[in-house]
C-alpha positions in Angstrom: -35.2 -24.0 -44.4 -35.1 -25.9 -41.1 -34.2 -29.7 -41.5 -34.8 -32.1 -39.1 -32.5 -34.4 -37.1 -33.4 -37.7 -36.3 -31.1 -39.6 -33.9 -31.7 -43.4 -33.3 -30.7 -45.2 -30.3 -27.9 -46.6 -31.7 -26.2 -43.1 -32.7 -27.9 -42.1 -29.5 -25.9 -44.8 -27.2 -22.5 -44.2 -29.1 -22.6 -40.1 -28.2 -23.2 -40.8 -24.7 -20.4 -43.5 -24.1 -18.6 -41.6 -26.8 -18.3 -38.6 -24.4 -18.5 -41.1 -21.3 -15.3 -42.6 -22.6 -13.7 -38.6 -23.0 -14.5 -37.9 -19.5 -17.1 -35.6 -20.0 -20.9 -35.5 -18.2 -23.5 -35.1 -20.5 -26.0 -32.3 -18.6 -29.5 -34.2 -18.0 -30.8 -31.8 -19.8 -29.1 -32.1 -22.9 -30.5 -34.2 -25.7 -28.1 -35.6 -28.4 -30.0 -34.1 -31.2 -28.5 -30.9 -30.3 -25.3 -32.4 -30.0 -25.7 -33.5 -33.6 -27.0 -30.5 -34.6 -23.9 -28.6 -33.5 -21.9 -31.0 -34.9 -23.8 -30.8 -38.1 -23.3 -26.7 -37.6 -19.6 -27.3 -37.9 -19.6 -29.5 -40.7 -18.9 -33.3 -39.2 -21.4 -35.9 -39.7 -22.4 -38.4 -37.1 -22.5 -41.8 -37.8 -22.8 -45.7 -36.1 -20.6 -48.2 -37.8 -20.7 -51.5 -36.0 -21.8 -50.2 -33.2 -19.0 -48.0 -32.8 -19.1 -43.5 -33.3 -17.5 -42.4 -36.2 -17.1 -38.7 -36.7 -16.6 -37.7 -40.8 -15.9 -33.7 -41.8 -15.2 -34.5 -46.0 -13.7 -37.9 -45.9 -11.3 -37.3 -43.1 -12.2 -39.0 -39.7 -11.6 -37.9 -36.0 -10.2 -39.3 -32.6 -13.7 -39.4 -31.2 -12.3 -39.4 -28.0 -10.5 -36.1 -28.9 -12.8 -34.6 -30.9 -15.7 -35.1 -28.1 -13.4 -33.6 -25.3 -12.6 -30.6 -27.9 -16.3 -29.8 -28.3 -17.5 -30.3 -24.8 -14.9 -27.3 -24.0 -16.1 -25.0 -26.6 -18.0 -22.0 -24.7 -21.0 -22.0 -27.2 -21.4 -25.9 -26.0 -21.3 -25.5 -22.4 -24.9 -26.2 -21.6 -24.8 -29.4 -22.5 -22.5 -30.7 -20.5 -21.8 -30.6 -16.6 -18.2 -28.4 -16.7 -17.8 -28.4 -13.1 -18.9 -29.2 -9.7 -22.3 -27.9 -8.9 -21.8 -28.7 -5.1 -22.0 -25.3 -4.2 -21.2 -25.8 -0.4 -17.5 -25.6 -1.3 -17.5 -22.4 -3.2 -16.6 -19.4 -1.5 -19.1 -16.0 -0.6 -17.2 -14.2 -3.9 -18.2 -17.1 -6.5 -21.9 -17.6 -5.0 -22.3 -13.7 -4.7 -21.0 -13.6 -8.5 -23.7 -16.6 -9.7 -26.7 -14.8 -7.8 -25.7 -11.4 -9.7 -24.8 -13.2 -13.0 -28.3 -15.6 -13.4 -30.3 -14.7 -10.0 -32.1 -15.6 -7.3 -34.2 -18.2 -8.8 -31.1 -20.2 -10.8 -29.5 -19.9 -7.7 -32.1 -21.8 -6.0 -32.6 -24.4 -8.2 -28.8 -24.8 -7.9 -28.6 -25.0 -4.5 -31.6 -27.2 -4.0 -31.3 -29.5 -7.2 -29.3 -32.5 -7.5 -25.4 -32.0 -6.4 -23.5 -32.7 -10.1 -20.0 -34.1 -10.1 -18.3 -33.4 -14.0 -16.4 -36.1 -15.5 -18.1 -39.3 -13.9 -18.5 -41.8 -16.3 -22.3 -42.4 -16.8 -22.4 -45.3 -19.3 -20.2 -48.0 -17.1 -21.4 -50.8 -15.9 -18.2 -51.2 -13.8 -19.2 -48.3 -11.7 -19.3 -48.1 -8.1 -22.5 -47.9 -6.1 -21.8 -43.9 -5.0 -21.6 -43.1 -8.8 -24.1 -44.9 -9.7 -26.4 -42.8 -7.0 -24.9 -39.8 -8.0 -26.6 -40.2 -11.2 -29.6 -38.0 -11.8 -32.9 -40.2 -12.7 -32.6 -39.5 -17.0 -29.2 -40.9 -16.5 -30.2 -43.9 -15.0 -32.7 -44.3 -17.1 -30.1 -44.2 -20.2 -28.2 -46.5 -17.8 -30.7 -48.8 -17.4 -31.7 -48.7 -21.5 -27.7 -49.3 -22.3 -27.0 -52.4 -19.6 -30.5 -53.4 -18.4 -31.4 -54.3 -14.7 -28.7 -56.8 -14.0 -26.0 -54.3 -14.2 -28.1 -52.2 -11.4 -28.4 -55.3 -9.3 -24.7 -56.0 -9.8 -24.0 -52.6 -9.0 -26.2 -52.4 -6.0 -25.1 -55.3 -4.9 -21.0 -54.7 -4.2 -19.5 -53.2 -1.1 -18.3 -49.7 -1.0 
């Protein structure tokens, strides 16, 4: 028996500058309802308390800031979040020989040809400067957009440098 996860915009929001705030790139890809799920998985609840994430397991309750960095590095997590550079001009013949053999031709194509990740910028900040903010991938400017609204994107767009 399968139960499903509902995730409003609020809880929504608080993941994403929750990991934002660790460090961490959420992948494009990657929804938060699997983030609660696997959270869920391991016993901690995710809730929104004045706007603010609160991670429970029982009554005890976590550093998010810790406890979002410590599941981000778990190996079973890794697809939803961008671990490394994906700028594969600066890896050498071994490591692109070893991808190609690992997930082939075709992942290594879309790799190559998709949109040049950087791990660890911080996508929910309206401080940002105008290269990160063009780094982003369209969904996260869209969440972007949704969190600050427009005038932070003209601010943004607006500075030098």
């Amino acid at each position: 028996m399968s139960t499903e996860i509902k995730v409003t915009a609020a809880l929504d929001s608080a993941l994403r500058r929750a990991f934002s705030d660790a460090g961490v790139r959420v992948a494009p890809s990657a929804t938060m309802t699997d983030v609660v799920a696997r959270f869920n998985a391991m016993g901690i609840s995710c809730e929104v308390e004045s706007g603010c994430l609160v991670l429970l397991q029982d009554s005890r309750q976590f550093n998010v800031a810790l406890a979002c960095k410590a599941f981000s590095a778990k190996p079973e997590n890794a697809s939803l979040f961008i671990t490394e550079n994906t700028d594969t001009g600066e890896w050498t013949q071994k490591q692109k020989s070893e991808f190609i053999s690992k997930h082939g031709y075709e992942a290594w194509h879309a790799r190559v040809t998709g949109p040049q990740l950087e791990a660890g910028v911080r996508v929910l900040d309206a401080n940002m400067e105008k290269r990160d903010y063009l780094s982003l991938t369209r969904s996260e400017k869209m969440n972007f957009i949704n969190e600050f609204g427009y005038g932070a994107v003209t601010a943004i767009m607006g500075r030098k440098k």
